[in-house]
Each structure stands twice: as structure tokens, then as C-alpha cells.
GUTOR-984176 format. One record per residue (C-alpha): residue in one letter; residue number from 0; x, z, y. Coordinates in nm, 2 decimals, always signed. Each point is the difference from the previous one (the first is absolute). Layout:
! GUTOR-984176
<site a,NUM,<X,Z,Y>>
...
! end
This chain:
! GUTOR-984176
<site x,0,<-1.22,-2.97,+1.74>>
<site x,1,<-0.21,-0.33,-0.12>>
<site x,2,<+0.08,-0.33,+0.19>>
<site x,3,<-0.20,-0.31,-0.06>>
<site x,4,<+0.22,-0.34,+0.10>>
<site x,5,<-0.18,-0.15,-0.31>>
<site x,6,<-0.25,-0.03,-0.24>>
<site x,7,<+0.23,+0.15,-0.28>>
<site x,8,<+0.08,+0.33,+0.19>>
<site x,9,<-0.42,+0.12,-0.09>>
<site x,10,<-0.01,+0.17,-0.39>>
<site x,11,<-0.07,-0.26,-0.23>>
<site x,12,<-0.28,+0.30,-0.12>>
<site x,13,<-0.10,+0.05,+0.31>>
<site x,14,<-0.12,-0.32,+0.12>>
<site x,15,<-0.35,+0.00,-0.08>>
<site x,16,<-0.08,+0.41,+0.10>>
<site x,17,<+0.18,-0.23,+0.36>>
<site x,18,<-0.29,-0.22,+0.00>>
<site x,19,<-0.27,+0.16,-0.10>>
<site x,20,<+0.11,+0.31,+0.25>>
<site x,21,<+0.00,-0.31,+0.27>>
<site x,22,<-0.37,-0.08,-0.11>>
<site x,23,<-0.09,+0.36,+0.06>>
<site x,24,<+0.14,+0.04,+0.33>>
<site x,25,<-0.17,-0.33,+0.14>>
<site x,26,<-0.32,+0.12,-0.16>>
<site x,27,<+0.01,+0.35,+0.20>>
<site x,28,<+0.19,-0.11,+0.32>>
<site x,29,<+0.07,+0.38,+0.09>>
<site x,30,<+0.24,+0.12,+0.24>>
<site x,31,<+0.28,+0.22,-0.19>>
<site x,32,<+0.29,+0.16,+0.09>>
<site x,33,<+0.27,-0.10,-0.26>>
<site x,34,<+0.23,-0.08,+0.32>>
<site x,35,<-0.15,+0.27,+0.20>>
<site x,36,<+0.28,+0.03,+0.27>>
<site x,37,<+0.20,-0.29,-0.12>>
<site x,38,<+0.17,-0.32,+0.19>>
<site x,39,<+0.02,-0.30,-0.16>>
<site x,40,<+0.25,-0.19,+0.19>>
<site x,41,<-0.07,-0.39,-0.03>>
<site x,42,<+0.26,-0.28,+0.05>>
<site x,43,<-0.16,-0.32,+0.01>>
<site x,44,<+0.27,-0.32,+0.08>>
<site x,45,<-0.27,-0.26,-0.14>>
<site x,46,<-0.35,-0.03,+0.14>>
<site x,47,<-0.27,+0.21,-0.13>>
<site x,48,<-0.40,+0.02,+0.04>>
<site x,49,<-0.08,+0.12,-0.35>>
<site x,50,<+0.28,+0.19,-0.09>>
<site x,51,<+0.01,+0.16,+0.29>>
<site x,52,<-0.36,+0.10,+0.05>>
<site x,53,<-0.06,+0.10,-0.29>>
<site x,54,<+0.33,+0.26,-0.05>>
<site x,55,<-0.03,+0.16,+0.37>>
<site x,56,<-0.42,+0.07,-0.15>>
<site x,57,<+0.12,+0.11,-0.30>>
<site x,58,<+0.25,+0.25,+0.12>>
<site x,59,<-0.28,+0.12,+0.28>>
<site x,60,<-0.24,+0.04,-0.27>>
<site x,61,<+0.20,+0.17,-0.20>>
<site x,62,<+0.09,+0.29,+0.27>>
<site x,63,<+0.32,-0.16,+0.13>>
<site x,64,<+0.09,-0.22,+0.26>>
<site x,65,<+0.25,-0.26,+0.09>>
<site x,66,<+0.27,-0.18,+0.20>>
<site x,67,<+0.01,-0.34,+0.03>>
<site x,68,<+0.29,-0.23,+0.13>>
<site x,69,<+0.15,-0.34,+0.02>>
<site x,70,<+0.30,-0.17,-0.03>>
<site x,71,<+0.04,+0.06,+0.36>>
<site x,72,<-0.06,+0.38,-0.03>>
<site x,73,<+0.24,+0.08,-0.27>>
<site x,74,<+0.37,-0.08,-0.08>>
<site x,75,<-0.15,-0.14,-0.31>>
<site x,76,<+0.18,-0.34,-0.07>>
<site x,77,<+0.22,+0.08,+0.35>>
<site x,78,<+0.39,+0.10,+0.00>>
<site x,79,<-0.10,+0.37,-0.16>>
<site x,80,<+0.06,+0.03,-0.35>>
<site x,81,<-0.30,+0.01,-0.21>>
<site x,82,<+0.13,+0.34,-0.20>>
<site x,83,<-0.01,+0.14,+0.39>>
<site x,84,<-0.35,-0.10,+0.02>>
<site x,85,<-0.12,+0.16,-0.30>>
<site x,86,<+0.20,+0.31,+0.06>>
<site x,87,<-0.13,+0.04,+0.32>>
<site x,88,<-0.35,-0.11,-0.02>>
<site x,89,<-0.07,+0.20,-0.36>>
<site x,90,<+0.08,+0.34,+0.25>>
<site x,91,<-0.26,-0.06,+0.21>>
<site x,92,<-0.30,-0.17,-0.17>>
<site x,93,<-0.11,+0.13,-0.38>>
<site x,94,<-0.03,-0.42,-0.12>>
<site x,95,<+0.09,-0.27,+0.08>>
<site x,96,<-0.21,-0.33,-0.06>>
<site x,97,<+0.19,-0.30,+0.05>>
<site x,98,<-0.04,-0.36,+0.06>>
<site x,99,<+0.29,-0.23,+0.02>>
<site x,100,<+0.19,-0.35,-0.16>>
<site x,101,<+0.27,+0.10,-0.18>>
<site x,102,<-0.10,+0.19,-0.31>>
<site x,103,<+0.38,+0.18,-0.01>>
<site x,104,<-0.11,+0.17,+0.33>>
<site x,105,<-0.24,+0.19,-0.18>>
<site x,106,<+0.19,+0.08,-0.30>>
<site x,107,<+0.30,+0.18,+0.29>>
<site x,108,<-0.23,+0.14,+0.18>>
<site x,109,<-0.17,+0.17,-0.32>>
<site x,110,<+0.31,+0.09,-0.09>>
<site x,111,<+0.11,+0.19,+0.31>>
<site x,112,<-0.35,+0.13,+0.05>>
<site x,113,<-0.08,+0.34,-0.05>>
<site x,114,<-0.43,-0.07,-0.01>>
<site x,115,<-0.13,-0.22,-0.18>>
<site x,116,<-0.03,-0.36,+0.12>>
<site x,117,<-0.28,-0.28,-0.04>>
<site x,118,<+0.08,-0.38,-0.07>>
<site x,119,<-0.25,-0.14,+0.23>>
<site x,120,<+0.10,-0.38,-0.08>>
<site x,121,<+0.38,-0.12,-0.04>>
<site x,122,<+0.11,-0.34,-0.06>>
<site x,123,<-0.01,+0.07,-0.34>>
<site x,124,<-0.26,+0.20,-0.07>>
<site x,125,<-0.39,+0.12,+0.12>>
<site x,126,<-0.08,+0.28,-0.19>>
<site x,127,<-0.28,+0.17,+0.16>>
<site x,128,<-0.18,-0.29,+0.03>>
<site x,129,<+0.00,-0.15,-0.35>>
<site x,130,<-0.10,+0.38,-0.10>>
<site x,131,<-0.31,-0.04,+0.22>>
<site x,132,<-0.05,-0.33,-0.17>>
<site x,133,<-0.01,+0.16,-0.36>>
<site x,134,<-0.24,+0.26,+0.15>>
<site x,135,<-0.18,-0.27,+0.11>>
<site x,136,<+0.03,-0.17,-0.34>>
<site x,137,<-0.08,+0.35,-0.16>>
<site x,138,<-0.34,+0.06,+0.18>>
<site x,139,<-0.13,-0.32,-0.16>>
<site x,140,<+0.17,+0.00,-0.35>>
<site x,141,<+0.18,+0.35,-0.13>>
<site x,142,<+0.13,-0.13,-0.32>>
<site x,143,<+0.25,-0.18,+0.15>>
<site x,144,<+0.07,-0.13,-0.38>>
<site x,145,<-0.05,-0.34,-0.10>>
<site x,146,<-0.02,-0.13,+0.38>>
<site x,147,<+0.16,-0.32,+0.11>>
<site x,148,<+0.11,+0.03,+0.37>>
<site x,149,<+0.13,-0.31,+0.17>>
<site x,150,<+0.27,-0.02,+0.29>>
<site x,151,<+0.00,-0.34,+0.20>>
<site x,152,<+0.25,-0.09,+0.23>>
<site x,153,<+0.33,+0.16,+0.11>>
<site x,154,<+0.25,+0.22,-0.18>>
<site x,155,<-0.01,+0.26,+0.24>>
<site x,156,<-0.02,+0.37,+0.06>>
<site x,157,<-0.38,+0.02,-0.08>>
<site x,158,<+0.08,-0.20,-0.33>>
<site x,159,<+0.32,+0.23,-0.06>>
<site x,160,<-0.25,+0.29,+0.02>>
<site x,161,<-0.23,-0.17,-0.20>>
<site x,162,<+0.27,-0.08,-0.29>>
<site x,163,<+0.07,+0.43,+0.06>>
<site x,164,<-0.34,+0.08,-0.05>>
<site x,165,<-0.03,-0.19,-0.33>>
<site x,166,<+0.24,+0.27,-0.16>>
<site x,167,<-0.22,+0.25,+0.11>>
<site x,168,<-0.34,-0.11,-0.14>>
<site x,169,<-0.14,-0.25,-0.32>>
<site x,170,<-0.11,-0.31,+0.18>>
<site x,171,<+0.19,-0.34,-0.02>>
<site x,172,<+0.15,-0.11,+0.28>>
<site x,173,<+0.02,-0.38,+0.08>>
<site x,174,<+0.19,-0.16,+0.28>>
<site x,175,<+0.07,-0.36,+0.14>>
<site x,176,<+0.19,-0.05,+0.28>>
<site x,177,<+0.17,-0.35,+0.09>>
<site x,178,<+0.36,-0.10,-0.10>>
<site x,179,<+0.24,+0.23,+0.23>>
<site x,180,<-0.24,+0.24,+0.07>>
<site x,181,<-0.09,+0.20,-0.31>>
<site x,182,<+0.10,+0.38,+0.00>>
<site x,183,<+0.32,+0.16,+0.00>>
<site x,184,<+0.11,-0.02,-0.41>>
<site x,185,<+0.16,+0.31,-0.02>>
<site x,186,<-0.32,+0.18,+0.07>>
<site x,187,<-0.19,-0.21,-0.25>>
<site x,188,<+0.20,+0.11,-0.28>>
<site x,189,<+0.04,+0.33,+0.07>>
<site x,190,<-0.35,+0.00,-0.01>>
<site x,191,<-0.04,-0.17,-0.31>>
<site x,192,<+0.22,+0.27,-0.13>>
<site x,193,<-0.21,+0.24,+0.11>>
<site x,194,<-0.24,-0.11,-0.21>>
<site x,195,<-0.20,-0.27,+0.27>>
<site x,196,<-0.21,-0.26,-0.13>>
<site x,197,<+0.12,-0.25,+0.28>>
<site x,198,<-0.05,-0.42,-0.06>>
<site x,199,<+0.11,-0.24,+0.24>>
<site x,200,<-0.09,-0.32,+0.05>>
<site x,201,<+0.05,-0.30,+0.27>>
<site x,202,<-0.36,-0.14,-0.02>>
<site x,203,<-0.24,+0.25,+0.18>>
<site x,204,<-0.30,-0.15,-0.20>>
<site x,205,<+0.16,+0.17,-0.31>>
<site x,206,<+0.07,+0.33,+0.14>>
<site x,207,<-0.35,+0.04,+0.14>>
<site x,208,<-0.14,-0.17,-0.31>>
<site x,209,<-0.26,+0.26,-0.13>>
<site x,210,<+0.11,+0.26,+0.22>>
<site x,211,<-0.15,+0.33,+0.08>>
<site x,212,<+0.13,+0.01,+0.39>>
<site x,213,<+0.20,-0.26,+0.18>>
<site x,214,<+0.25,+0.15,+0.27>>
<site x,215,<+0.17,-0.17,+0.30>>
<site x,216,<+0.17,+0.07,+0.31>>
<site x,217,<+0.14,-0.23,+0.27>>
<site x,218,<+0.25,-0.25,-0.06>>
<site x,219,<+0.22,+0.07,+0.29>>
<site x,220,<+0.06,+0.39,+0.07>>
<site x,221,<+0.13,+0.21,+0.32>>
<site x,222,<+0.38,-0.11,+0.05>>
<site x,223,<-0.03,-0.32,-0.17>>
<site x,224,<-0.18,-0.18,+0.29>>
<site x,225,<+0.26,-0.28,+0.00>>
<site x,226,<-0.11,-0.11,-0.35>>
<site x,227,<-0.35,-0.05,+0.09>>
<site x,228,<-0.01,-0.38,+0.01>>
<site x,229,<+0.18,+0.00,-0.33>>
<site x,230,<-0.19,+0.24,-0.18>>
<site x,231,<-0.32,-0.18,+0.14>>
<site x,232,<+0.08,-0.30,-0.21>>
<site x,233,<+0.13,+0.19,-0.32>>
<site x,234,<-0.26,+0.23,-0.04>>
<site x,235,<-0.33,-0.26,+0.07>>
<site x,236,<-0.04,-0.03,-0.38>>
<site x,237,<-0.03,+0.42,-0.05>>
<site x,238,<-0.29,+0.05,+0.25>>
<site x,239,<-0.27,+0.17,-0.11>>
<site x,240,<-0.31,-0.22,+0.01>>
<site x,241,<-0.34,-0.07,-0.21>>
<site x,242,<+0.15,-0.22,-0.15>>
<site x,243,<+0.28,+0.21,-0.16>>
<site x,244,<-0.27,+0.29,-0.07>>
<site x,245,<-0.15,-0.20,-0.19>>
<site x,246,<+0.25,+0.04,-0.28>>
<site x,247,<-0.03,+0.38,+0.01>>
<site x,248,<-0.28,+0.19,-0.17>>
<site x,249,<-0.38,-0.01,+0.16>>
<site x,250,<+0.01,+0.32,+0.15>>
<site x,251,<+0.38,+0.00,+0.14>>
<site x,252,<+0.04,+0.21,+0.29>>
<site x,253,<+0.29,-0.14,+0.27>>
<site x,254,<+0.26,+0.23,+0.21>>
<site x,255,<+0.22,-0.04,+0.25>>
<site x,256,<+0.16,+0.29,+0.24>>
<site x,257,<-0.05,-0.12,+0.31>>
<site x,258,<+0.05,-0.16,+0.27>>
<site x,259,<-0.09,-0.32,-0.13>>
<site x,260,<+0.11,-0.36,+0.09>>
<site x,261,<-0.40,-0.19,-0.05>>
<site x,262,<+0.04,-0.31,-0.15>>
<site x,263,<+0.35,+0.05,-0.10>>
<site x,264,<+0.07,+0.21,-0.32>>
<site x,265,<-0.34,+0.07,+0.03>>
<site x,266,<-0.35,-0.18,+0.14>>
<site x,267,<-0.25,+0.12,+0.18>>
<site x,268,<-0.30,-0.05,-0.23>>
<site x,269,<+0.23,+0.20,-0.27>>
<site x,270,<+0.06,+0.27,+0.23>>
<site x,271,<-0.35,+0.01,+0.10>>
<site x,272,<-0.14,-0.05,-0.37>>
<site x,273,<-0.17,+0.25,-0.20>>
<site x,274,<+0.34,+0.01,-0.20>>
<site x,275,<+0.20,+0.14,+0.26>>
<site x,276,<+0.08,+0.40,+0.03>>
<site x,277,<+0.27,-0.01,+0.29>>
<site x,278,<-0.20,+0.21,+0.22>>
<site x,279,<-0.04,+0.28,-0.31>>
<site x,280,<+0.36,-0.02,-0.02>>
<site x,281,<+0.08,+0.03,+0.39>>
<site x,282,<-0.24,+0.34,-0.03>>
<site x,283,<+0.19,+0.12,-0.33>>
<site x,284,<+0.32,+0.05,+0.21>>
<site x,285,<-0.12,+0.27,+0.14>>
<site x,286,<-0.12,+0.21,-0.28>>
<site x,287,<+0.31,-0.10,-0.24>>
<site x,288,<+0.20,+0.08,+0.28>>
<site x,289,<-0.14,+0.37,+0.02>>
<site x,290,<+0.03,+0.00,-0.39>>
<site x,291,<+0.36,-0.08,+0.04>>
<site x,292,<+0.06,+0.30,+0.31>>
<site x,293,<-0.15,+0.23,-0.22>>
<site x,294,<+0.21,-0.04,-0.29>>
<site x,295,<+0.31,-0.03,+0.17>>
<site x,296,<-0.09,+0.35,+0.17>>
<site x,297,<-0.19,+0.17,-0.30>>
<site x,298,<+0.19,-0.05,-0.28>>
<site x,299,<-0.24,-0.06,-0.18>>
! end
């Protein structure tokens, strides 16, 4: 039974055949029936437009259908243990896609699961969406060797995913994050002993210098509302501006995973720029998303 909490649970082999099977799927957009007859049961406890959307399509496209509840419809995060939950809920459903804070919920509830079960953002971690980023990524370059990819801006989940994703494929990975904010250590150098190329530096204007894409996401995330006017002040020098493109190659191409904070960690004439391929990467959910469904039911 495959799980996917991160990055590092996809075959090192098998990440590109991932991708590429990704670009195939959005290029024929046919209905197939993989999950004929299946229920995906989804537990959101964070707010979701993309995430959400684009797994409940998925699963329809791919012949199944799904379930979707809240906080306040499950026991989730209540006085039920979570081992209950996944013992009860893996009976009834044939997956479980999952959206929560604490990244050791997932981890117990894989655990005590008996179908497989889908990280669909943790604290720590956001698998599904950097993948859909490197598809993104993929459709423009393939040779993912020799590419500089920036990250600007907090050591967070995306970043963590980011940092997994490096041990997966060639390109080097620069971040810059301010003092007190840069990603969890542990996962850096695990990843660096996975064979990463990871830099890090404190001055944005190096890690984007010359880079192939420059990557951001917002500087305050769900659950950490009470840090926004904090984080406002911190992270002014790491927005993503004209004037901090201009350090990256001609042709850089900017990401970010949405929603978006304008004229925070990024401006509105960036967003709006040539450079920017958000709205490819909101669409790439989707078909990544099917990519991953299919090989967690195929086996192949």
C-alpha cells in the first residue's frame, strides 16, 4: 500500500515517468476509471480552494468520488484518538486525503490506516503542491540539470518540500529566508545527505542571482495569524519585486502557490509580469494530482 506524506515517499527512478505521465494526462483530459467505485474520504482542518477543487475533480475524473468534511464534521483534532479515526475511516472510504497542522497527525493516522492516505498540506510539509510545481517547471525545462531555482522568504512547508524535492532531481536549490525563519535543519541535512544540492543564504539578491525560477509564498501562513505584524516587518526585505528580478537571469520565470498577499512577498506588477507562471501552476494541481491517484492505485 503506497502513502505519500512527502516528497521522499515517490521512487527516486520514478520521478520523472511521475511528471511526464502528469503532462500526458493534462494534455488528453479524459475521464478514466482508475477509482471507478472508489471514496476518497477528505479531511480538511485548514482552508482550502485549490487543494480542495482540484482533488474532489481529480477523483471524479478519475471514476471515483468523494467525501468531504471539516473540523466540525469529524472527530479529527476532537477528544477521539486519532488511531480511532484512521481505523474507522480507512473501513469505510478506499483513501484518505488529508489536510491538517500537525504533521505527526498524518504520520498516526498512516500508520493505523489500512488505504493509503494523501498529505494534502501539513505544517511541515506540501507535497502535492511543490510536485505540481516541478511539473510546472518540467513542461518548460525537462533537464532539470544545471538549473538554479531560488526560494525567497520563509522556511516553511513549501520550502521543506522544496529542500525534499532537491534529493529527487539535479537542479540547485537556493534559499534565503530572514534570521529566525529559515527551514527546519534537520531536513536540510538530511537532504544534503541524500545527495541535495541545497545553498542558503540571508541576502535574497544572492539566492536569486542568475536564477532560472524564483519561488515565494506568503510570509504569514494559516495558524500563524498572530505573527502577522511581525513577519510584515521581517520579511519586507524578501519580497519579490523588479527590482530583485533583476538579479536573476533575462528570462526568469516567478512562482508562487497561491493565494497571494499583493504587494507583500510579492507585487502586483511581478505577479502580473510576463515572468510569472502562478496560474500554470494553480492548473498543474489538477493533473499532478491525477498522476499521483493513479500511481498510488496502479502500481505502477
Amino acid at each position: 500500500m503506497r502513502q505519500l506524506l512527502t516528497i521522499i515517499d515517490f521512487p527516486k527512478d520514478n520521478i520523472l515517468a511521475l511528471l511526464n505521465r502528469a503532462k500526458e494526462l493534462k494534455i488528453q483530459r479524459a475521464i478514466l476509471d482508475i477509482l471507478k467505485d472508489k471514496c476518497a474520504v477528505m479531511i480538511f482542518e485548514k482552508h482550502s480552494t485549490r487543494t480542495r477543487i482540484s482533488f474532489e475533480v481529480a477523483v471524479k475524473e478519475l471514476g471515483g468520488y468523494s467525501i468531504f468534511m471539516t473540523p466540525n464534521d469529524s472527530q479529527l483534532g476532537r477528544d477521539e484518538p486519532i488511531r480511532d479515526t484512521a481505523r474507522v475511516v480507512s473501513r469505510y472510504g478506499h483513501l484518505m486525503i488529508v489536510r491538517t497542522f500537525a504533521h505527526k497527525k498524518l504520520e498516526e493516522l498512516a500508520k493505523y490506516s489500512n488505504v493509503p492516505l494523501i498529505n494534502a498540506l501539513s505544517d511541515e510539509y506540501h507535497p502535492c503542491q511543490v510536485m505540481s510545481d516541478l511539473l510546472t517547471i518540467y513542461e518548460r525545462t525537462p533537464d532539470f540539470s544545471g538549473l538554479k531555482i531560488a526560494w525567497v522568504g520563509d522556511g516553511n512547508n513549501m520550502a521543506h518540500s522544496w529542500i525534499n524535492a532537491a534529493t529527487m532531481l539535479p537542479f540547485t536549490l537556493h534559499l534565503s529566508c530572514p534570521r529566525g525563519y529559515e527551514p527546519d535543519e534537520d531536513i536540510v541535512q538530511r537532504a544534503r545527505s541524500l545527495g541535495a544540492k541545497i545553498l542558503f543564504s540571508y541576502d535574497p539578491i544572492e539566492a536569486v542571482k542568475d536564477a532560472d525560477y524564483v519561488n515565494t509564498d506568503v510570509w504569514t501562513s494559516m495558524g500563524m495569524e498572530n505573527e502577522r505584524d511581525i513577519r510584515t516587518k521581517v520579511f519586507l526585505p524578501y519580497q519579490v519585486n523588479m527590482e530583485l528580478l533583476n538579479n536573476a537571469k533575462k528570462d526568469v520565470k516567478v512562482m508562487h502557490c497561491l493565494p497571494a498577499h499583493r504587494e507583500e512577498e510579492i507585487t502586483e506588477e511581478v505577479i502580473e509580469s510576463e515572468f510569472s507562471i502562478v496560474w500554470d501552476q494553480a492548473e498543474n494541481r489538477l493533473h499532478m494530482q491525477k498522476a499521483i491517484l493513479e500511481w498510488i492505485f496502479s502500481g505502477d
